[in-house]
MMTF fields as JSON, N, C-alpha, C and O atoms, coordinates in Angstrom:
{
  "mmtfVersion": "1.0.0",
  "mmtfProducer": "UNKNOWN",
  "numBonds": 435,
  "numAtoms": 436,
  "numGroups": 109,
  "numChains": 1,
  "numModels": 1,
  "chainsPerModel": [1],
  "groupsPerChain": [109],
  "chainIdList": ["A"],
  "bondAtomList": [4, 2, 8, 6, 12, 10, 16, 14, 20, 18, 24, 22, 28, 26, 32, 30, 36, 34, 40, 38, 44, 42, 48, 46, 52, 50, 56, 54, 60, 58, 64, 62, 68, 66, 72, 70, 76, 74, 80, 78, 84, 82, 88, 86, 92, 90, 96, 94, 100, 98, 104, 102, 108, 106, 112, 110, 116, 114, 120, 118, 124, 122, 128, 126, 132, 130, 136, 134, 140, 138, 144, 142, 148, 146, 152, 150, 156, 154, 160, 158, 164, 162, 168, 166, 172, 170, 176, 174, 180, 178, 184, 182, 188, 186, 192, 190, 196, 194, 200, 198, 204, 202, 208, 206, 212, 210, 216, 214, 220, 218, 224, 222, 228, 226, 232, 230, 236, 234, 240, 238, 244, 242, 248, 246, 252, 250, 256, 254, 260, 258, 264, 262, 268, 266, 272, 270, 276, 274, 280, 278, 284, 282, 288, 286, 292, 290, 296, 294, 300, 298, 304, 302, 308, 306, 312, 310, 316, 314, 320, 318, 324, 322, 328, 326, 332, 330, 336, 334, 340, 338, 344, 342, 348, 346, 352, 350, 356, 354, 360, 358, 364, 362, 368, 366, 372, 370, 376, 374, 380, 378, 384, 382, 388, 386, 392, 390, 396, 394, 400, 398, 404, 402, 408, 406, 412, 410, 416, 414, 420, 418, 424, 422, 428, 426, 432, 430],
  "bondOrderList": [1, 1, 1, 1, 1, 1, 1, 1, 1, 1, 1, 1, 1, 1, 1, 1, 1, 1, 1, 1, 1, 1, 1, 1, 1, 1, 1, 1, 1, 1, 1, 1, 1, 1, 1, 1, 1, 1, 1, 1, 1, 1, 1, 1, 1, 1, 1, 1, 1, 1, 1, 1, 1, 1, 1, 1, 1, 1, 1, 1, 1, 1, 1, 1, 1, 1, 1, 1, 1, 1, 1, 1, 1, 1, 1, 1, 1, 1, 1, 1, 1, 1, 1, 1, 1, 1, 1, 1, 1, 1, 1, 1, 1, 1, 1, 1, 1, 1, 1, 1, 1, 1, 1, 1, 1, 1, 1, 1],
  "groupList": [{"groupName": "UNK", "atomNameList": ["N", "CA", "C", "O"], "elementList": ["N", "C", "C", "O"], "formalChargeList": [0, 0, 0, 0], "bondAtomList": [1, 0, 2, 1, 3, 2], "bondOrderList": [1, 1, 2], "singleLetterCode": "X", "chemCompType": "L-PEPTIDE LINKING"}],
  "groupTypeList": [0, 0, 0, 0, 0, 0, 0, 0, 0, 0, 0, 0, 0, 0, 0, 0, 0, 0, 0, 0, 0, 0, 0, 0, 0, 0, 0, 0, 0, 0, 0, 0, 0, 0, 0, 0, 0, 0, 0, 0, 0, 0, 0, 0, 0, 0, 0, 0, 0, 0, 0, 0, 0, 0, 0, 0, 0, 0, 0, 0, 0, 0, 0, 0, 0, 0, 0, 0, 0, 0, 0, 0, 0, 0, 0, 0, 0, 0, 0, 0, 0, 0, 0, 0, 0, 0, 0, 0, 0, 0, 0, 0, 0, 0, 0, 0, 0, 0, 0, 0, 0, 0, 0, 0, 0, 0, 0, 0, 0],
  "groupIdList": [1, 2, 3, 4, 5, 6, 7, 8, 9, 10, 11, 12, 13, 14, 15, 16, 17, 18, 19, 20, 21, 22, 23, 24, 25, 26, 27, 28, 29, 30, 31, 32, 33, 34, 35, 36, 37, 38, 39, 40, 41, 42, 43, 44, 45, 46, 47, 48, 49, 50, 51, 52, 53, 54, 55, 56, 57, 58, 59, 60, 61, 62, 63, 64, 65, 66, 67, 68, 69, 70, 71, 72, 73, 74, 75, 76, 77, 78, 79, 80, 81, 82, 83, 84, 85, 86, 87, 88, 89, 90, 91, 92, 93, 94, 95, 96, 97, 98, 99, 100, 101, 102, 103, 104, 105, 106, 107, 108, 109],
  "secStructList": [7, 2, 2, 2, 2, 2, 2, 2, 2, 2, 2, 2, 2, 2, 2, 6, 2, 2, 2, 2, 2, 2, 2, 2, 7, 7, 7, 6, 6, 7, 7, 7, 2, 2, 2, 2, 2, 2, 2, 2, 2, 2, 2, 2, 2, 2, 2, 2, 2, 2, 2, 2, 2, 2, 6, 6, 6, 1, 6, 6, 3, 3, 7, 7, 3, 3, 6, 6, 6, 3, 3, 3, 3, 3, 3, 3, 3, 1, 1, 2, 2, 2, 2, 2, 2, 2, 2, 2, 2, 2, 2, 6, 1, 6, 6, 7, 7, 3, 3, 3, 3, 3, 3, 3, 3, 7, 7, 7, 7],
  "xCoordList": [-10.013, -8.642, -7.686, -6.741, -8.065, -7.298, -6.998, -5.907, -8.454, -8.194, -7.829, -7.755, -7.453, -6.754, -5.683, -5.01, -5.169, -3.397, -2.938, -2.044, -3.925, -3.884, -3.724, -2.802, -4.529, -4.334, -3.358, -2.758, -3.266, -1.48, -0.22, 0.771, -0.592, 0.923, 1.045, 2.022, -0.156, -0.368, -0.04, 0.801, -0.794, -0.362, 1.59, 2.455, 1.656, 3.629, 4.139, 4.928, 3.641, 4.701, 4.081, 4.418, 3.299, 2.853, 4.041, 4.795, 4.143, 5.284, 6.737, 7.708, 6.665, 8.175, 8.251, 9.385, 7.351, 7.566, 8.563, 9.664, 8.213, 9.317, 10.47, 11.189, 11.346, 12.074, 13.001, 14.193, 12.084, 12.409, 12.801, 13.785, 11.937, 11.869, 12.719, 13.237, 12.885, 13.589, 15.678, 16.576, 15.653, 16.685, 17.203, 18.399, 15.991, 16.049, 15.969, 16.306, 15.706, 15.443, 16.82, 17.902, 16.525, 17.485, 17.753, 17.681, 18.153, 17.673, 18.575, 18.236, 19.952, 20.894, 20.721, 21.611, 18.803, 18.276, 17.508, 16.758, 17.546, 16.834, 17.772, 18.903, 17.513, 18.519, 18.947, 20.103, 17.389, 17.401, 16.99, 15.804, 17.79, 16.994, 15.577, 14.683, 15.637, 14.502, 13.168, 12.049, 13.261, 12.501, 11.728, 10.579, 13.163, 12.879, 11.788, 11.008, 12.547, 11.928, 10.309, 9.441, 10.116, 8.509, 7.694, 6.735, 8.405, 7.718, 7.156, 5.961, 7.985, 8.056, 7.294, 6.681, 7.035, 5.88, 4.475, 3.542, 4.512, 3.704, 2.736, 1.643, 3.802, 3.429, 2.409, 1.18, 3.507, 3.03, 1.962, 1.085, 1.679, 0.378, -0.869, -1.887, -0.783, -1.836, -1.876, -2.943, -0.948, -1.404, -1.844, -2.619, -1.316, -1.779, -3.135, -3.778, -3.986, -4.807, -5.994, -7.187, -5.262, -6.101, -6.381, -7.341, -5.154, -4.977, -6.266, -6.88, -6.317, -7.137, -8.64, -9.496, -8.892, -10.14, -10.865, -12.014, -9.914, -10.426, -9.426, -9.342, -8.484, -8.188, -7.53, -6.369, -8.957, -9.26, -8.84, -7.928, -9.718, -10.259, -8.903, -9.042, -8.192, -7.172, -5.889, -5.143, -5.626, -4.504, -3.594, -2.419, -4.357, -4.443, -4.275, -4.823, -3.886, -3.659, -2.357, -1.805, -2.029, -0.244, -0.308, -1.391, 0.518, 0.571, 2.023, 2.878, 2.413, 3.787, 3.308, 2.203, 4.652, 4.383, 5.582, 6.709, 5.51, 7.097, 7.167, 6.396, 8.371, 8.99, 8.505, 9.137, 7.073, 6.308, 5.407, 4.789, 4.663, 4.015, 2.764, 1.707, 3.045, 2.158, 1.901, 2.746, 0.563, 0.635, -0.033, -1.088, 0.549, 0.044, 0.108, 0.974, -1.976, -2.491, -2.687, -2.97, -2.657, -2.936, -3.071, -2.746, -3.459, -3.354, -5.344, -5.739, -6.065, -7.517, -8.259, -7.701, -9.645, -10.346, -11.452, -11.503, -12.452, -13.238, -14.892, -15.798, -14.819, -15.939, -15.827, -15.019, -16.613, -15.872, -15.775, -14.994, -16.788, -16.475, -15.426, -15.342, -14.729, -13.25, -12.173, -11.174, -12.83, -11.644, -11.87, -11.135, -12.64, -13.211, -12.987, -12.538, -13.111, -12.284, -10.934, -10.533, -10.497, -8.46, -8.37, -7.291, -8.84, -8.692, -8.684, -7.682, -10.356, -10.103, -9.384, -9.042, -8.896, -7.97, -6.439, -5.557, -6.333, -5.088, -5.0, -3.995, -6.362, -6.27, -6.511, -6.306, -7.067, -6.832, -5.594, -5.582, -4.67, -3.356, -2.714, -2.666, -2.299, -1.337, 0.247, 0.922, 0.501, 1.049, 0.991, 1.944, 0.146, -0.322, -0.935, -2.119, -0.354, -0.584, -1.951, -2.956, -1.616, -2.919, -2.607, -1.461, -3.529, -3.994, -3.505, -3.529, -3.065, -3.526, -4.238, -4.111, -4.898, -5.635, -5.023, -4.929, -4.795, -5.08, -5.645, -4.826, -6.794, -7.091, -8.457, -9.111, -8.277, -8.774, -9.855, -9.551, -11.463, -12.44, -11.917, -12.196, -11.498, -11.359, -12.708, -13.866, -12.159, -13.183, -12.981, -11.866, -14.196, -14.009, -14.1, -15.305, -13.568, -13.83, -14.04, -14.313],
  "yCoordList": [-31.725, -31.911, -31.252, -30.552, -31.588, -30.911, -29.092, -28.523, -28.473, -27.344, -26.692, -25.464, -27.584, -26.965, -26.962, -26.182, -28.025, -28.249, -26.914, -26.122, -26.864, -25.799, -24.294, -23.539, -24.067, -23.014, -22.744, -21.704, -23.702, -24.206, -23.804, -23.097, -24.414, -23.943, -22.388, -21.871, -21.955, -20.798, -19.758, -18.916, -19.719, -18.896, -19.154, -18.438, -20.425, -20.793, -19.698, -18.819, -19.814, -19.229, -17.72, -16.889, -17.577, -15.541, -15.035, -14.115, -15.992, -15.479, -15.48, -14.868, -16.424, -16.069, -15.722, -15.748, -15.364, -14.539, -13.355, -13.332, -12.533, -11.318, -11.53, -10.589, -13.059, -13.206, -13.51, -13.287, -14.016, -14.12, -12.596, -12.211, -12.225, -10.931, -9.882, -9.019, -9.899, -9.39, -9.686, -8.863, -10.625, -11.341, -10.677, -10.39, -10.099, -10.109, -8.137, -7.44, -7.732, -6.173, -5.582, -6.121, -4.346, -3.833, -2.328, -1.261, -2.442, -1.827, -0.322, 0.31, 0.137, 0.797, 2.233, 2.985, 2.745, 4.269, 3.964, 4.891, 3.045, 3.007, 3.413, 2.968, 4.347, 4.496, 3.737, 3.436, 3.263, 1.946, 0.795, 0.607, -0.304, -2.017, -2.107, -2.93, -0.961, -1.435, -0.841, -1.169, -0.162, -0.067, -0.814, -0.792, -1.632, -2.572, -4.095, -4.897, -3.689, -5.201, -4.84, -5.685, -3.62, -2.768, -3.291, -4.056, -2.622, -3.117, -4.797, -5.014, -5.777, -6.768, -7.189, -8.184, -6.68, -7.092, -6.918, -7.717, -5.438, -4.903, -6.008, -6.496, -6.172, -6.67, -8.054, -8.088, -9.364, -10.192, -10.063, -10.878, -9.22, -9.269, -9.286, -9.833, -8.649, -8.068, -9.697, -10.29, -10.046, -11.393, -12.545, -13.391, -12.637, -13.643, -13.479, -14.511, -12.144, -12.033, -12.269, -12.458, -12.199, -12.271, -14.212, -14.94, -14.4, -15.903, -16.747, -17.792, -16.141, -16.509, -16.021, -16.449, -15.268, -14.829, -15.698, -16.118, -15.753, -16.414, -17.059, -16.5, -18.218, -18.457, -19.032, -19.143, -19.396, -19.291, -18.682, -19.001, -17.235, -16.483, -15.313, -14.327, -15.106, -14.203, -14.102, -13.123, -15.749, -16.083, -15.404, -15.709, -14.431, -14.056, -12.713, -12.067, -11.963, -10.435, -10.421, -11.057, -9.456, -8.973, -8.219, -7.641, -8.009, -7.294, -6.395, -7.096, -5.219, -4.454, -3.506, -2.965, -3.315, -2.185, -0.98, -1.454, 0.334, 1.093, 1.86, 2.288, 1.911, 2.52, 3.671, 4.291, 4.399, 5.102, 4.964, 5.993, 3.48, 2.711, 2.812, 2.852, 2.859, 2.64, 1.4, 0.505, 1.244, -0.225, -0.256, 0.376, -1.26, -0.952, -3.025, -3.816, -2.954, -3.79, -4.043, -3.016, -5.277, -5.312, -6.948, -7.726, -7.263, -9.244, -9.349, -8.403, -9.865, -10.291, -10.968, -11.683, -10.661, -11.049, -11.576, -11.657, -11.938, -12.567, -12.014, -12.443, -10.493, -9.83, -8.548, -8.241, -7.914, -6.099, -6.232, -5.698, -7.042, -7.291, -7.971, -7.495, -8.774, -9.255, -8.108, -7.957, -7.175, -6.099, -4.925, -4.71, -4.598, -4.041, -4.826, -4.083, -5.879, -6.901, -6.423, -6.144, -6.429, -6.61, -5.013, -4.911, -4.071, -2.606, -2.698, -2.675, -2.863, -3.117, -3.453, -2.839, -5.061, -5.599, -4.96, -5.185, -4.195, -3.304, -2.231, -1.943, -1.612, -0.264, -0.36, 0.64, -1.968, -1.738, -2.598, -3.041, -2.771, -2.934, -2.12, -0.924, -2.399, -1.516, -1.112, -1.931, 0.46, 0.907, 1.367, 1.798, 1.201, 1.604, 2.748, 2.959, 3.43, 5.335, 5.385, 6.053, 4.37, 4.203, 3.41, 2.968, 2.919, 1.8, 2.617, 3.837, 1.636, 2.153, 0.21, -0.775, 0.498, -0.536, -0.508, 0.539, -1.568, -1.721, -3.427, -4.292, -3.857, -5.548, -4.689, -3.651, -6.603, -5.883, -7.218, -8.142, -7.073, -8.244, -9.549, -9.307, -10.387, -11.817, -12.05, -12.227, -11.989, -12.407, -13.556, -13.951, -14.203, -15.802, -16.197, -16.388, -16.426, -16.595, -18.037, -18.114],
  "zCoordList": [10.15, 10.566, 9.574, 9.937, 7.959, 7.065, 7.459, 7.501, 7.719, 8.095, 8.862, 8.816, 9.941, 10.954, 10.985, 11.658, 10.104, 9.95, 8.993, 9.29, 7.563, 7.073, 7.624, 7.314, 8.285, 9.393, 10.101, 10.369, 10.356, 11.656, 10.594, 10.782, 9.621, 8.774, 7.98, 7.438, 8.125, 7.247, 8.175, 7.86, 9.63, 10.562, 10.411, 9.907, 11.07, 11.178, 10.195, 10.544, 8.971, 7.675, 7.564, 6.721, 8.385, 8.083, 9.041, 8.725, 10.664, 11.783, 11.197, 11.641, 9.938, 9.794, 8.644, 8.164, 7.943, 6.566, 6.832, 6.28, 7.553, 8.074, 8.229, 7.894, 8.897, 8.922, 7.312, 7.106, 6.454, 5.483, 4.573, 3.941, 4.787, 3.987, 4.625, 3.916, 5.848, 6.471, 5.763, 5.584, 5.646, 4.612, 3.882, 3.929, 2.627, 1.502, 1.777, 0.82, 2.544, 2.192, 2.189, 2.42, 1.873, 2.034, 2.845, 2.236, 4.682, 5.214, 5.739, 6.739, 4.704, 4.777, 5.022, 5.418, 4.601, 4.785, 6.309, 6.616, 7.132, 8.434, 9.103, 8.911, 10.038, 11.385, 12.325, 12.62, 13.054, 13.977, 14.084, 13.813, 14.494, 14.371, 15.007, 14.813, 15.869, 16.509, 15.605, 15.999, 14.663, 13.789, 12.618, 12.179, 12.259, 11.662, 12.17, 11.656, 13.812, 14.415, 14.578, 14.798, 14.448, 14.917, 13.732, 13.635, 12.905, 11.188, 11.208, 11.007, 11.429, 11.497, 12.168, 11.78, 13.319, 14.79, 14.22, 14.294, 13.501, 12.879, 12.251, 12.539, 11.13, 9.773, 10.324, 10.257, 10.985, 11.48, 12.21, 11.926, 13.181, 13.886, 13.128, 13.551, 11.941, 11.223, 10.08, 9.921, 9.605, 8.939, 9.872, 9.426, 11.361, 12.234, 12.363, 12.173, 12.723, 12.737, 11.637, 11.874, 10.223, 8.941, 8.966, 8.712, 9.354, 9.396, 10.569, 10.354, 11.381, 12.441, 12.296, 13.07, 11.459, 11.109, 9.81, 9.674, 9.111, 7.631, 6.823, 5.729, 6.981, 6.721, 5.409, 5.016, 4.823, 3.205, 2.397, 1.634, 2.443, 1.795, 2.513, 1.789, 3.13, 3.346, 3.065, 3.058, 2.723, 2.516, 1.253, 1.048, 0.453, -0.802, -0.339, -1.232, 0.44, 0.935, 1.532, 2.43, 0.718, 1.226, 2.525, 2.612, 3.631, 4.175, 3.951, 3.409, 4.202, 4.299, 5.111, 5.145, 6.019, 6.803, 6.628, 6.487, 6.62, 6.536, 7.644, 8.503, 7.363, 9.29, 9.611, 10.466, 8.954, 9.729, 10.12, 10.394, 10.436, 10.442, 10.007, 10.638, 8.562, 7.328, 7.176, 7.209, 6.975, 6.214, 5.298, 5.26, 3.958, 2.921, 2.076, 1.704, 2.226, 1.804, 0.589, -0.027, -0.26, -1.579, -1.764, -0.867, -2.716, -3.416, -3.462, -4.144, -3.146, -3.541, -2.387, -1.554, -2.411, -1.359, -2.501, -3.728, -1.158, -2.253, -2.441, -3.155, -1.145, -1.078, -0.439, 0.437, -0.901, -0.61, 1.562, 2.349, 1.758, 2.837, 3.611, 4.743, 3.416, 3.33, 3.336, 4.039, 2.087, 2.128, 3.593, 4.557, 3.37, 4.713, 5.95, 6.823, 6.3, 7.171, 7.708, 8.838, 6.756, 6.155, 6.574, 7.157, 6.55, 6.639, 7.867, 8.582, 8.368, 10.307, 11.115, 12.125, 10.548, 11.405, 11.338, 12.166, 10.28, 10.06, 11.125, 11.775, 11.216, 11.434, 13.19, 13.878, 13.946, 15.116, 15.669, 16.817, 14.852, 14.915, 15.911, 15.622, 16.811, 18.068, 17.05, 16.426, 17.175, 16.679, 14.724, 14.074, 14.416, 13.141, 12.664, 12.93, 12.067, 11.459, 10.894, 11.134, 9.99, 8.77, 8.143, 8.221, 7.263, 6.053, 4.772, 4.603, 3.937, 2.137, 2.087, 2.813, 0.915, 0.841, -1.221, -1.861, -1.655, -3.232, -2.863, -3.173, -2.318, -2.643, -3.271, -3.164, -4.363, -5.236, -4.894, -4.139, -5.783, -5.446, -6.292, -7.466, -6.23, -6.975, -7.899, -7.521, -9.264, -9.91, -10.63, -10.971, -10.917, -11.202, -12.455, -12.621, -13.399, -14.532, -15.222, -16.419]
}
């Protein structure tokens, strides 16, 4: 039960992270809103999906997307497979150019 609530709130706060961040950017070199709102669609789809796959272990990966619809991954996984995961689910993202990847393996000390 814990993990599903977990899940429930982690997905909630990936859908409106954008809105947040969206806030805070600063978007005065974009031409059009609707670019911005793309990025945003972008971005979110690709953490809903990380969210719904692995909840755990994903919660620890940045997503950003830029208005050429780049996206560019980075924060820690916990197995080269995870990262490879996080690339896929990027790269069959509807509307996405390409990946950069910087996640790095979590090591445990």
């Amino acid at each position: 039960m814990k993990i599903k609530l977990a899940t429930a709130c982690f997905v909630i706060g990936a859908l409106l992270a954008p809105v947040a961040a969206h806030a805070e950017d600063s978007d005065s070199g974009r031409s059009h809103a609707v670019t911005i709102v793309k990025d945003s669609v972008i971005t979110t789809k690709i953490k809903a999906k990380l969210a719904a796959d692995h909840p755990g272990s994903m919660m620890h990966i940045k997503v950003e997307t830029d208005k050429d619809g780049v996206v560019w991954l980075s924060g820690t996984a916990n197995t080269q497979a995870e990262i490879d995961q996080a690339v896929a689910i990027a790269r069959n993202t509807e509307h996405v150019k390409s990946v950069n990847s910087d996640i790095k393996i979590k090591m445990d000390r």
